[in-house]
GUKOL-967174 format. One record per residue (C-alpha): x, y, z; residue in three letters; residue number from 1. Coordinates in Angstrom, 3 decimals, always signed. Example, Ala and Ser with C-alpha at 12.3 -4.5 7.8 and 13.67 -1.06 7.14 Angstrom:
# residues 2
<atom xx="+12.300" yy="-4.500" zz="+7.800" aa="ALA" i="1"/>
<atom xx="+13.670" yy="-1.060" zz="+7.140" aa="SER" i="2"/>
END
This chain:
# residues 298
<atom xx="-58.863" yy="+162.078" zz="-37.205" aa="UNK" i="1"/>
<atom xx="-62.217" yy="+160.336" zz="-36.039" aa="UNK" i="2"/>
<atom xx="-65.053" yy="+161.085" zz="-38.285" aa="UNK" i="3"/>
<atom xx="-67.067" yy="+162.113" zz="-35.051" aa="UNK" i="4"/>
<atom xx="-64.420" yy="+164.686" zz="-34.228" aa="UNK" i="5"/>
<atom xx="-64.345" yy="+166.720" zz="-37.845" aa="UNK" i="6"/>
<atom xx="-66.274" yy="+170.288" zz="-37.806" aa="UNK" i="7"/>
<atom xx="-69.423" yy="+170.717" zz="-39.804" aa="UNK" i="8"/>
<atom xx="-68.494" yy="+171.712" zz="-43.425" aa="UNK" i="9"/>
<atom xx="-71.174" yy="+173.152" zz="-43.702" aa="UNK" i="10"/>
<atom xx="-71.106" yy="+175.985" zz="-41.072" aa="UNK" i="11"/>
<atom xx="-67.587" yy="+177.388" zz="-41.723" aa="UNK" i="12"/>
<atom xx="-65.852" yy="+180.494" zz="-40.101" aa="UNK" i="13"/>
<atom xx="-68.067" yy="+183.598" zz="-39.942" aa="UNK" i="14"/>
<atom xx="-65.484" yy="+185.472" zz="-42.219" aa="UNK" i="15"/>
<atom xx="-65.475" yy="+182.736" zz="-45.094" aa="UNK" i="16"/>
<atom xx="-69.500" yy="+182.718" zz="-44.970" aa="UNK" i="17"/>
<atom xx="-68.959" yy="+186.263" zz="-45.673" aa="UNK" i="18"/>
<atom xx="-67.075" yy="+185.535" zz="-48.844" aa="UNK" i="19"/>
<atom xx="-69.621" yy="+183.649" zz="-50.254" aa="UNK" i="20"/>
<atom xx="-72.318" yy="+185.933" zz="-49.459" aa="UNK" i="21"/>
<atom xx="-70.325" yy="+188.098" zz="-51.604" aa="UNK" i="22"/>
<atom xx="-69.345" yy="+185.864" zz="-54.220" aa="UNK" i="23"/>
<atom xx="-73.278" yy="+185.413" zz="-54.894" aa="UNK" i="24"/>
<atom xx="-73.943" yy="+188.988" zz="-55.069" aa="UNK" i="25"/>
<atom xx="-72.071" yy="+189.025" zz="-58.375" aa="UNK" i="26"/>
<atom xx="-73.243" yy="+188.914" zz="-61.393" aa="UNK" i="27"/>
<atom xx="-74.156" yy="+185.820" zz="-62.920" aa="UNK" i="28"/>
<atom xx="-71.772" yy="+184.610" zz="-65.793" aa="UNK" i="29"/>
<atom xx="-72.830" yy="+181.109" zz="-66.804" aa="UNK" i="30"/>
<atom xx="-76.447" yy="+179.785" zz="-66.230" aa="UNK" i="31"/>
<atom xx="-77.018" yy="+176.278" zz="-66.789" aa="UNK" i="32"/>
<atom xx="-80.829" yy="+175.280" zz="-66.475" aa="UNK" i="33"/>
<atom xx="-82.149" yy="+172.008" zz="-66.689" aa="UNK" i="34"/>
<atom xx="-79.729" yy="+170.547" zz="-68.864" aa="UNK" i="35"/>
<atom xx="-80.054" yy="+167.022" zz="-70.629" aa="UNK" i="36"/>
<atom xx="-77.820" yy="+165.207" zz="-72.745" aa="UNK" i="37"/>
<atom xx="-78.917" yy="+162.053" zz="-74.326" aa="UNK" i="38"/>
<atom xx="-76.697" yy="+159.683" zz="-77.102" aa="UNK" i="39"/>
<atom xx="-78.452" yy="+157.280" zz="-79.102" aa="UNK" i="40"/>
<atom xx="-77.010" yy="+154.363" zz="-79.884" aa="UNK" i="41"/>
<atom xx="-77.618" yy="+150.738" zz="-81.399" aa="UNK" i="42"/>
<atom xx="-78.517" yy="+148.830" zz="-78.303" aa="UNK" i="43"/>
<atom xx="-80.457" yy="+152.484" zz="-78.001" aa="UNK" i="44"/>
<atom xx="-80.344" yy="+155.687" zz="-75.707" aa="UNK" i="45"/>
<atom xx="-78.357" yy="+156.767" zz="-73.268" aa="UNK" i="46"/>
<atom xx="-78.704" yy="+159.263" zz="-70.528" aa="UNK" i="47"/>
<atom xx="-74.568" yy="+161.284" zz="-70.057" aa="UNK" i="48"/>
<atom xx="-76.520" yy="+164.700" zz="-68.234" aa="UNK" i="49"/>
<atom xx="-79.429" yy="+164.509" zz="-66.547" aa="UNK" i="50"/>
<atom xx="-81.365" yy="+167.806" zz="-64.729" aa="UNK" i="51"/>
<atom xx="-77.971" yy="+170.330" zz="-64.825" aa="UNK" i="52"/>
<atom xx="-78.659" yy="+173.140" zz="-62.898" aa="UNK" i="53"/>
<atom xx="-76.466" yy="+175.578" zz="-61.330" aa="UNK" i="54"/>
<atom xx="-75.035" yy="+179.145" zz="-62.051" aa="UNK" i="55"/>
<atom xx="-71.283" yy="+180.429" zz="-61.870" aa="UNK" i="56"/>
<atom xx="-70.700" yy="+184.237" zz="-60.333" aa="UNK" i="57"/>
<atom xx="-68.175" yy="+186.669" zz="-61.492" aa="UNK" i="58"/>
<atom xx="-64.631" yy="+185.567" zz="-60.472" aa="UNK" i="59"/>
<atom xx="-66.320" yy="+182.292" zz="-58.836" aa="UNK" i="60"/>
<atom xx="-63.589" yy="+179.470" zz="-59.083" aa="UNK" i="61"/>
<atom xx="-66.140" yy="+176.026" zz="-59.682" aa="UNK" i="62"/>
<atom xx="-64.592" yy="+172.530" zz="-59.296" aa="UNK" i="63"/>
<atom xx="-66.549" yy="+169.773" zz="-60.754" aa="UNK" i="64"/>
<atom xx="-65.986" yy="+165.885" zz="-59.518" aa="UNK" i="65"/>
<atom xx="-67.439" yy="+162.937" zz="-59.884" aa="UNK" i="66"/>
<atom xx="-67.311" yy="+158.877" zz="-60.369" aa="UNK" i="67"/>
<atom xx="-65.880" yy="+157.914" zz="-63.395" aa="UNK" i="68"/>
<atom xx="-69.155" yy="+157.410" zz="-65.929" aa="UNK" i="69"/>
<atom xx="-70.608" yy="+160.575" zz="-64.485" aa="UNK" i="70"/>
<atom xx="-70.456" yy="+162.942" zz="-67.563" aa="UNK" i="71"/>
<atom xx="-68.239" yy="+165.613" zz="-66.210" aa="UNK" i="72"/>
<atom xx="-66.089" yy="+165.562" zz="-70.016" aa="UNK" i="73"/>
<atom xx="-69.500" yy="+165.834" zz="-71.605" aa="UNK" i="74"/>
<atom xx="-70.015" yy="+168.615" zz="-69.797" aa="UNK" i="75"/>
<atom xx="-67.460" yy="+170.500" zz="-70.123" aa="UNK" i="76"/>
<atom xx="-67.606" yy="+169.537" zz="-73.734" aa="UNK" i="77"/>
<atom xx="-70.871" yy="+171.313" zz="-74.055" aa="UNK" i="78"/>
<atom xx="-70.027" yy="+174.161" zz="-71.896" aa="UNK" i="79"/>
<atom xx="-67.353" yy="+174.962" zz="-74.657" aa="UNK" i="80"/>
<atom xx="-69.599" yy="+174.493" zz="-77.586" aa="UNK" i="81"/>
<atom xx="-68.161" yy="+171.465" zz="-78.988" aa="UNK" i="82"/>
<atom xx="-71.458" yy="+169.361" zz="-78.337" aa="UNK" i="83"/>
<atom xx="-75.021" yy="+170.331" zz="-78.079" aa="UNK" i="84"/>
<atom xx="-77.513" yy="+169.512" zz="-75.227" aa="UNK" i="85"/>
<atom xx="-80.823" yy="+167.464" zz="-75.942" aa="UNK" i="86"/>
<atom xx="-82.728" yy="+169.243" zz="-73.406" aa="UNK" i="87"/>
<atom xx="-82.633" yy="+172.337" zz="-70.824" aa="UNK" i="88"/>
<atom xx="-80.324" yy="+175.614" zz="-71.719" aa="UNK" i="89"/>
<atom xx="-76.680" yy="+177.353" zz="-71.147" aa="UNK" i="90"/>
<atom xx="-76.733" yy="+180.801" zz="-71.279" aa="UNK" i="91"/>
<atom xx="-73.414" yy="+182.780" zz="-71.063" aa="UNK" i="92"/>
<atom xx="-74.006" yy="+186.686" zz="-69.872" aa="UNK" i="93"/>
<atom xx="-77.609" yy="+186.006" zz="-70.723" aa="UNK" i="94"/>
<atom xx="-77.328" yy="+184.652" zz="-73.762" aa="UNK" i="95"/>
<atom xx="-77.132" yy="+181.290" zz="-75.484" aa="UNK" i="96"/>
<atom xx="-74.467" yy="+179.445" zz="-76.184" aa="UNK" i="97"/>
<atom xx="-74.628" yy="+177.861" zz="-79.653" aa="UNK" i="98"/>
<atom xx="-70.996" yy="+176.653" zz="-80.425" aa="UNK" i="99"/>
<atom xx="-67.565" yy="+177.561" zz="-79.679" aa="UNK" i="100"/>
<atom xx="-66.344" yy="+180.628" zz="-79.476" aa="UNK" i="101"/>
<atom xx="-63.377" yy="+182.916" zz="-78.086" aa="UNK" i="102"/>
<atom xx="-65.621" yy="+184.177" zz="-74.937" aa="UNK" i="103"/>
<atom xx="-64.594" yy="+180.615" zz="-73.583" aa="UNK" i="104"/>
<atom xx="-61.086" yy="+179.613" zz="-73.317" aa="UNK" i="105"/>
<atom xx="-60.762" yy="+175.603" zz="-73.127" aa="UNK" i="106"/>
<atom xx="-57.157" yy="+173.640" zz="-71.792" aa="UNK" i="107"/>
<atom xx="-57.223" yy="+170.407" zz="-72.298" aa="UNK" i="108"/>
<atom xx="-55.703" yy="+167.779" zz="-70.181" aa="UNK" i="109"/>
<atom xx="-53.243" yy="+166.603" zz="-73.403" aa="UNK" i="110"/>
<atom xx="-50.788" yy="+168.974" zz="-74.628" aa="UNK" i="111"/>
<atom xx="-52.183" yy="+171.025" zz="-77.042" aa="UNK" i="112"/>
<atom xx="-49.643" yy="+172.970" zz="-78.431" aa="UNK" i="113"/>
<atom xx="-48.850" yy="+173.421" zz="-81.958" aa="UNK" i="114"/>
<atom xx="-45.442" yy="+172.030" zz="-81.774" aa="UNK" i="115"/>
<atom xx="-43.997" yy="+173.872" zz="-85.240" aa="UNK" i="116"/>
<atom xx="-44.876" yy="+177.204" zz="-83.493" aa="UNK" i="117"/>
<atom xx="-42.384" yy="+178.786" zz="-80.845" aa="UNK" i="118"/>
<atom xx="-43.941" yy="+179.812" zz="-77.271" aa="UNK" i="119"/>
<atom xx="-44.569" yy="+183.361" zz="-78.576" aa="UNK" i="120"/>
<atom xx="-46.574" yy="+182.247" zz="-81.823" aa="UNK" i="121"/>
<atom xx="-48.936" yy="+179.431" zz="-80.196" aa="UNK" i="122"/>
<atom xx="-50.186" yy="+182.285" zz="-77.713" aa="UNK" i="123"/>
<atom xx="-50.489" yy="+185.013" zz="-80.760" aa="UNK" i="124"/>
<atom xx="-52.680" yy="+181.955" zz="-82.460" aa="UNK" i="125"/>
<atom xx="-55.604" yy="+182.435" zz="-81.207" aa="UNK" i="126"/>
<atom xx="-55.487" yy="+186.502" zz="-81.618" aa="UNK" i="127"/>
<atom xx="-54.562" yy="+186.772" zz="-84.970" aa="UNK" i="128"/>
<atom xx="-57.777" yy="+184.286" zz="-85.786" aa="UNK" i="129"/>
<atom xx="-60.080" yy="+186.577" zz="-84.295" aa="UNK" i="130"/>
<atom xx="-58.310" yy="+189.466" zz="-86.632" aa="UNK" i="131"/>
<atom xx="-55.960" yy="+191.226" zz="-84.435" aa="UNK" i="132"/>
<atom xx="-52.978" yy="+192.235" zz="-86.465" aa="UNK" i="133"/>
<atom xx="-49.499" yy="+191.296" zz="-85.763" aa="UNK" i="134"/>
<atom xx="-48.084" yy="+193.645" zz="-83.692" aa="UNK" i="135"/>
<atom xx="-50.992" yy="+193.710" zz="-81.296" aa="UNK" i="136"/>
<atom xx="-51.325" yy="+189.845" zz="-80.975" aa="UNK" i="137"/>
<atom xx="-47.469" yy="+189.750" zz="-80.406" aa="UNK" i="138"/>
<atom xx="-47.945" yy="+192.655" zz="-77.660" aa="UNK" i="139"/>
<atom xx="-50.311" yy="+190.972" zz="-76.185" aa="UNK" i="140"/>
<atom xx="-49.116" yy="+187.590" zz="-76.036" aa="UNK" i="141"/>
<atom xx="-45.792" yy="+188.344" zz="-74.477" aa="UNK" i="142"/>
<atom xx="-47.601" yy="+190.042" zz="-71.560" aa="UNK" i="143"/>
<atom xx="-49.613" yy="+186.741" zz="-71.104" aa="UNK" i="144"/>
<atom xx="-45.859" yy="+185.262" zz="-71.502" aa="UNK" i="145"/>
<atom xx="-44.615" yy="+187.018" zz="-68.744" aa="UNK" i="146"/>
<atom xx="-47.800" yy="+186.143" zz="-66.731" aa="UNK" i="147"/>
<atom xx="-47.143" yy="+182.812" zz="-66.587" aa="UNK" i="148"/>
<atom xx="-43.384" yy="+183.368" zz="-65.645" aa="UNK" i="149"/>
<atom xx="-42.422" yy="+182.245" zz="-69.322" aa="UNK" i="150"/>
<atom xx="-40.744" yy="+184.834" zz="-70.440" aa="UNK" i="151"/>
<atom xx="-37.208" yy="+183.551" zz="-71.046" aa="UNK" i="152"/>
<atom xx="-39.050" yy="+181.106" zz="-72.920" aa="UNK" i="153"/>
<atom xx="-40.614" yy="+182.971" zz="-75.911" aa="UNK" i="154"/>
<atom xx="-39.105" yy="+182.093" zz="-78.494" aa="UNK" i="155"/>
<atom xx="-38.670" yy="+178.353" zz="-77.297" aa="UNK" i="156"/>
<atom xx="-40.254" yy="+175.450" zz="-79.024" aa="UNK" i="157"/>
<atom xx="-43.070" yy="+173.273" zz="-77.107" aa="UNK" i="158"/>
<atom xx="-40.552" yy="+170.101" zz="-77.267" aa="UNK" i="159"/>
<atom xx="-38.173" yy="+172.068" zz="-75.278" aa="UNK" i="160"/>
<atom xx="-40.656" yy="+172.254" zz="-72.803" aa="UNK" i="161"/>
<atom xx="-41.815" yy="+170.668" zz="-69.495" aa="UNK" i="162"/>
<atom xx="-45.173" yy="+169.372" zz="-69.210" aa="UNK" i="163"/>
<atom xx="-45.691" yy="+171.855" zz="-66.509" aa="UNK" i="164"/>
<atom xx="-44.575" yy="+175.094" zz="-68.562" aa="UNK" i="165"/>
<atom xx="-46.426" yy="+173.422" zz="-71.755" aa="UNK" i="166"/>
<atom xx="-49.870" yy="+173.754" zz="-69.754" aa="UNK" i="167"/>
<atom xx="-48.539" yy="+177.298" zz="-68.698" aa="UNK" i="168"/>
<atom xx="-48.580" yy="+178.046" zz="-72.364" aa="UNK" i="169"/>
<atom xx="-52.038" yy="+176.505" zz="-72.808" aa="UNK" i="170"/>
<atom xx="-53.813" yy="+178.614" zz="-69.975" aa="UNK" i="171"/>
<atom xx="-51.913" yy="+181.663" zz="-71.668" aa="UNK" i="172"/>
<atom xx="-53.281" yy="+180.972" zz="-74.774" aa="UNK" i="173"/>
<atom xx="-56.825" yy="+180.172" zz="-73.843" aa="UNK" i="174"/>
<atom xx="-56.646" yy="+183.952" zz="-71.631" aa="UNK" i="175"/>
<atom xx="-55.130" yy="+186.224" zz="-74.575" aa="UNK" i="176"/>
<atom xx="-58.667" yy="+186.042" zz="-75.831" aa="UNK" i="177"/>
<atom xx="-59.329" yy="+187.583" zz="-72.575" aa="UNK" i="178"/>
<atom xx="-62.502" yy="+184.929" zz="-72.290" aa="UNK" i="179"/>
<atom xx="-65.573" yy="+185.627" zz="-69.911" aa="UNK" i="180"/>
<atom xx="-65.044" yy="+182.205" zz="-68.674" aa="UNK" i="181"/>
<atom xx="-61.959" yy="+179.446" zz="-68.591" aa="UNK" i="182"/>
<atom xx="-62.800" yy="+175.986" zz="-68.827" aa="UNK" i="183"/>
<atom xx="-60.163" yy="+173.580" zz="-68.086" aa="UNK" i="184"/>
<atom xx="-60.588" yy="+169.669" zz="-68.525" aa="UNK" i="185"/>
<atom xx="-58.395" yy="+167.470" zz="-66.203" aa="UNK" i="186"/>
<atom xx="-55.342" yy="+170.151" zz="-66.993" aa="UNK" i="187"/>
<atom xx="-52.887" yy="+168.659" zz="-64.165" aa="UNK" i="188"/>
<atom xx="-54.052" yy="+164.986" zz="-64.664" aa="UNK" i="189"/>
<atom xx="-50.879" yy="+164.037" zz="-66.707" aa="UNK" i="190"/>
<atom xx="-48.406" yy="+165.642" zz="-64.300" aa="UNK" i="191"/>
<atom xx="-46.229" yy="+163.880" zz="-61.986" aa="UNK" i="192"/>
<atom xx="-47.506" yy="+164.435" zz="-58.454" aa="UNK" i="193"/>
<atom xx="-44.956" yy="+167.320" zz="-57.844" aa="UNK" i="194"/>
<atom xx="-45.430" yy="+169.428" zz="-60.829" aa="UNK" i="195"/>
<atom xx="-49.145" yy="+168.843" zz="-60.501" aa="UNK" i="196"/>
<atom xx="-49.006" yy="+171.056" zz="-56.646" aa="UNK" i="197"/>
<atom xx="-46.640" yy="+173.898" zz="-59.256" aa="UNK" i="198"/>
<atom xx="-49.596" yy="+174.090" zz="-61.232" aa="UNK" i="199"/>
<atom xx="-52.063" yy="+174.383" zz="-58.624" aa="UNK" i="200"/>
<atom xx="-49.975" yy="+177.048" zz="-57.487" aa="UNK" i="201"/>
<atom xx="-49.548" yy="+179.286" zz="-60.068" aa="UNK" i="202"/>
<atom xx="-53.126" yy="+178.650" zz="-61.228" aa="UNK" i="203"/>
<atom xx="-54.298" yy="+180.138" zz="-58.172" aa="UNK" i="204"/>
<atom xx="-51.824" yy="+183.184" zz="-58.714" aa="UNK" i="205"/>
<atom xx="-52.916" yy="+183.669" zz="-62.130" aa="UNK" i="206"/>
<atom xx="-56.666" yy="+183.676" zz="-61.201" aa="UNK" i="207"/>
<atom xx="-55.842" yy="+186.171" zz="-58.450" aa="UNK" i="208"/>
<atom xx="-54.803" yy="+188.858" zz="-60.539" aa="UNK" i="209"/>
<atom xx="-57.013" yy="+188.083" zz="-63.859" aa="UNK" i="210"/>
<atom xx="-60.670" yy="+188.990" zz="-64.124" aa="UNK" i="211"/>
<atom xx="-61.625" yy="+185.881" zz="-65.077" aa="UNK" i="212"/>
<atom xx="-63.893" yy="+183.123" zz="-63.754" aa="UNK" i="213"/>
<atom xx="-63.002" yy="+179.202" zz="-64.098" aa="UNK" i="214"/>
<atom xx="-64.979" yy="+176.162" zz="-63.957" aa="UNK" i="215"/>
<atom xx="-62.551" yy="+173.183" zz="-63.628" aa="UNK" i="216"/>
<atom xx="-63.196" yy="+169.482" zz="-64.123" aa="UNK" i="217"/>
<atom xx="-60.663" yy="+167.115" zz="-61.252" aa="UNK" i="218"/>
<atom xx="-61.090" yy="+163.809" zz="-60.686" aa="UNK" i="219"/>
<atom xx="-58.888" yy="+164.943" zz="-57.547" aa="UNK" i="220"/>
<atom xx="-60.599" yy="+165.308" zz="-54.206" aa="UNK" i="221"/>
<atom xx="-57.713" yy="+167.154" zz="-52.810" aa="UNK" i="222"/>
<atom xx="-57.087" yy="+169.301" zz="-55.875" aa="UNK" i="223"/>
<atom xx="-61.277" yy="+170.546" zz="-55.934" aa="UNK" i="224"/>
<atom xx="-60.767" yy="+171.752" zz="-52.338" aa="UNK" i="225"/>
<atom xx="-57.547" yy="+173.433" zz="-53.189" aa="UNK" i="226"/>
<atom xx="-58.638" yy="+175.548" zz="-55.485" aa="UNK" i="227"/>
<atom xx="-62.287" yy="+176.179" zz="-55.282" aa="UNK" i="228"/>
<atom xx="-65.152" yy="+178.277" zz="-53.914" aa="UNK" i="229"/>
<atom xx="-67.414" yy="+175.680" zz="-54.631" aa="UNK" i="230"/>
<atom xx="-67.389" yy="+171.930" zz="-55.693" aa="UNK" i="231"/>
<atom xx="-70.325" yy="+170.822" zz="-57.908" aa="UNK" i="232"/>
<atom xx="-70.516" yy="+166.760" zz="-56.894" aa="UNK" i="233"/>
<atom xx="-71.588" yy="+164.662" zz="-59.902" aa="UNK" i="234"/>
<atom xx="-73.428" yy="+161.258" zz="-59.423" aa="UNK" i="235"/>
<atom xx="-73.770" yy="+158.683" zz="-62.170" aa="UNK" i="236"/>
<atom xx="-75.734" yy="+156.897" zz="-64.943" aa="UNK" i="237"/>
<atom xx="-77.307" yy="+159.444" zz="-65.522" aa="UNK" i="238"/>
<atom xx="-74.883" yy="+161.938" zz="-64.805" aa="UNK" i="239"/>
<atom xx="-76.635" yy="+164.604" zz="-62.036" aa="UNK" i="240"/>
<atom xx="-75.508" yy="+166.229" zz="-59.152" aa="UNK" i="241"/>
<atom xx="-75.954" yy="+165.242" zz="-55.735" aa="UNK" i="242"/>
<atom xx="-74.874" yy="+167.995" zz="-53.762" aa="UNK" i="243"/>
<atom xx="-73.037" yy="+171.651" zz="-54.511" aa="UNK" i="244"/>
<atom xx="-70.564" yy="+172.108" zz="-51.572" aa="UNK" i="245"/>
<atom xx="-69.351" yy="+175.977" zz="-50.490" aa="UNK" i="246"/>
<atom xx="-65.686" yy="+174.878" zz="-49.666" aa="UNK" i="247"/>
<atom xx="-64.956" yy="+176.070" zz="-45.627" aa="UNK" i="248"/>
<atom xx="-61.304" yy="+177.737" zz="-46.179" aa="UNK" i="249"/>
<atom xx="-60.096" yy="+181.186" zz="-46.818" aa="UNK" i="250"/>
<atom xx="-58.168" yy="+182.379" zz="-48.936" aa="UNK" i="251"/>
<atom xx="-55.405" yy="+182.785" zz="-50.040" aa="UNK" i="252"/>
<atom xx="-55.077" yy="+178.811" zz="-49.724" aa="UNK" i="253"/>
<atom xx="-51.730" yy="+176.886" zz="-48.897" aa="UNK" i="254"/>
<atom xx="-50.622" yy="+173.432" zz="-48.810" aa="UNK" i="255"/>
<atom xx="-50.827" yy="+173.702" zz="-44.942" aa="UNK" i="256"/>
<atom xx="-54.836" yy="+173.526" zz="-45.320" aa="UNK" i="257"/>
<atom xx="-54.625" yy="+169.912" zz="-46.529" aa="UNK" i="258"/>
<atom xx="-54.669" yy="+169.283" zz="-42.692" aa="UNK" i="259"/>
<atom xx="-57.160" yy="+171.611" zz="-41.586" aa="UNK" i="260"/>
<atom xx="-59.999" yy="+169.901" zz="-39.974" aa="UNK" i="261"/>
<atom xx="-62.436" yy="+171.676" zz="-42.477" aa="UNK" i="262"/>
<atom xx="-60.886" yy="+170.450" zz="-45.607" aa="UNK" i="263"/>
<atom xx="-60.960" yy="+166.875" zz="-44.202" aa="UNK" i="264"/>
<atom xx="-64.824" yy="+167.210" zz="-43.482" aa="UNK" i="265"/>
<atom xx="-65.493" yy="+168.371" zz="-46.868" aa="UNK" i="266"/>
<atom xx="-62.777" yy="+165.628" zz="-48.394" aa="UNK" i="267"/>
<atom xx="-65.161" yy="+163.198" zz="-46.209" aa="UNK" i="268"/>
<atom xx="-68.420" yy="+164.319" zz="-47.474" aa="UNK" i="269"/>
<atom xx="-67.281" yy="+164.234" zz="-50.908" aa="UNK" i="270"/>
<atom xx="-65.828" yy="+160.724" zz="-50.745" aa="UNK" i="271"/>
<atom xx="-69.614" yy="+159.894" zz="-49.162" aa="UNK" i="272"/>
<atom xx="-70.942" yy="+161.234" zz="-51.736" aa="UNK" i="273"/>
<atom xx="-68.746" yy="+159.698" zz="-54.480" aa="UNK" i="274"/>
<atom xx="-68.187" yy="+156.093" zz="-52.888" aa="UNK" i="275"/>
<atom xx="-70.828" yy="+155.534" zz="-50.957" aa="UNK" i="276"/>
<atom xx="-70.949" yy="+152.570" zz="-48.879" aa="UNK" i="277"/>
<atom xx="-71.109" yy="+148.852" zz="-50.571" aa="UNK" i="278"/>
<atom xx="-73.247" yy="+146.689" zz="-48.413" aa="UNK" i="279"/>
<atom xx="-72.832" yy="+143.993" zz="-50.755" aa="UNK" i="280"/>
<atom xx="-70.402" yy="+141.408" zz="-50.072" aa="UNK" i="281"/>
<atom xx="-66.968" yy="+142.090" zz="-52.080" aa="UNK" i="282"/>
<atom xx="-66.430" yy="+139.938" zz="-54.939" aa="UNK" i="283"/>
<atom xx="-63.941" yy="+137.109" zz="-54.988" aa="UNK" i="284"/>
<atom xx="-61.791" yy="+136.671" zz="-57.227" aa="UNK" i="285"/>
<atom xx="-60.353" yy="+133.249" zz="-58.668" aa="UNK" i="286"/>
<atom xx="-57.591" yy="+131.412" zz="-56.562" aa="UNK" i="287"/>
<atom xx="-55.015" yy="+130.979" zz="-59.203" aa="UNK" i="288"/>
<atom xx="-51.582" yy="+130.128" zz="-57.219" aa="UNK" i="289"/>
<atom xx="-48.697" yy="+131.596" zz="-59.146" aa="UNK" i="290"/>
<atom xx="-45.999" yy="+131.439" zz="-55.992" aa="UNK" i="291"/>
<atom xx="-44.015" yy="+129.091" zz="-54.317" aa="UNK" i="292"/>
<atom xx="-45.563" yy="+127.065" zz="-51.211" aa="UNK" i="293"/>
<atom xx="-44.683" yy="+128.178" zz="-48.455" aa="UNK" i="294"/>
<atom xx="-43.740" yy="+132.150" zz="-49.730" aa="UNK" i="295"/>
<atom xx="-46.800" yy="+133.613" zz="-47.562" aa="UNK" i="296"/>
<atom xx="-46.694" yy="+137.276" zz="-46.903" aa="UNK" i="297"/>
<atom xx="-49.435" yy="+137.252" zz="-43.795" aa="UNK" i="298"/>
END
């Protein structure tokens, strides 16, 4: 479709501006003000974050994209309390976040399964850390089970597994904590491209019927418009963002949106925004001649 001929993304149908008037009349989970992250080095500092600001509502589903270089790991990193910012704050329901801790669930893009525990016992992990006793933690991991449609698969090992139902287990885990907010690292990126639209699927199904709100980190322009309300759009060195785009669909989403005319506008502005245009001339690279004369393929 001609760029001229796309809607304006930002100006989407009356009843999905609605939605987001009422998405920011929640309550404000995560706060993240000013935020600065700075690793020194030999050949000395270097600027990851630069200026973070934005705040996630209650139930809000938040992509975050961005070059490669642009900091979204370290990010998410320090939005789970595994690194520490140099400057600016993150407060979670107000207050400050200071390390990890069981009010965040994290899934990682790698399998992170403990692979000498069954299905049942990786999910009951987590529970019995925090000091639940047995039969609660079992209790309350087979009804996260059965959430995920694993529940033939209890008592299965992770090796016996697909990727797809291993990640199924992960988000699982990370919600039998029943976190205030899920924070999920490049979970699909090491699916094949079929299992990867399951996923996407059943995350939305699960997020549907879970109070829970998610901030997700894609490198997937098609994937961030699938599945959020908003899209924070990272630039880099330093990492900062460049624009924080309300995503023009309603929900419930489908596959059948990847055509509408408002998810390619906002799949446009992103790519803008991401690879913006090169007006120098594209590098050459070295003739080196490695077929036969004559085997052209213009």
């Amino acid at each position: 479709m001609n760029k001229l001929q796309l809607p304006d993304y930002k100006t989407p149908d009356p009843e999905v501006a609605a939605r987001f008037d009422r998405i920011q009349q929640r309550s404000v989970v995560l706060n993240v003000d000013h935020l600065g992250k700075v690793f020194s080095g030999g050949d000395g500092d270097i600027t990851a974050l630069q200026d973070i600001c934005f705040k996630v509502h209650r139930r809000e589903f938040i992509c975050v994209i961005g070059p490669s270089g642009c900091g979204k790991s370290t990010l998410i990193r320090i939005l789970a309390g595994l690194d520490y910012p140099t400057s600016g704050q993150l407060l979670l329901d107000d207050e400050p976040v200071e390390g990890p801790s069981p009010d965040r669930g994290m899934v990682f893009q790698g399998y992170t399964l403990f692979p000498w525990l069954t299905v049942k016992k990786n999910v009951m992990f987590g529970l019995r850390m925090t000091g639940h006793g047995k039969n609660f933690a079992e209790q309350e991991a087979l009804q996260w089970i059965d959430l995920v449609g694993l529940g033939k698969f209890a008592n299965a090992y992770p090796q016996e597994l697909s990727g797809g139902m291993k990640q199924r287990v992960a988000i699982a885990r990370a919600l039998a904590n029943k976190p205030r907010i899920l924070l999920m690292d490049e979970p699909f990126g090491a699916l094949d491209a079929q299992t990867r639209a399951q996923m996407q699927s059943y995350l939305l199904q699960i997020w549907r019927n879970v109070d829970i709100t998610t901030l997700f980190i894609t490198h997937d322009l098609d994937e961030a418009i699938y599945l959020a309300d908003r899209i924070i759009v990272l630039g880099a060195h330093p990492g900062h963002i460049q624009e924080i785009i309300n995503v023009p669909l309603p929900r419930p989403r489908s596959t059948d949106q990847f055509l509408d005319p408002y998810f390619l506008a906002t799949k446009q502005r992103i790519e803008e925004l991401i690879h913006p245009p090169v007006e120098d001339e594209q590098e050459i690279l070295p003739m080196i001649r490695m077929t036969q004369s004559g085997d052209d393929i213009l």
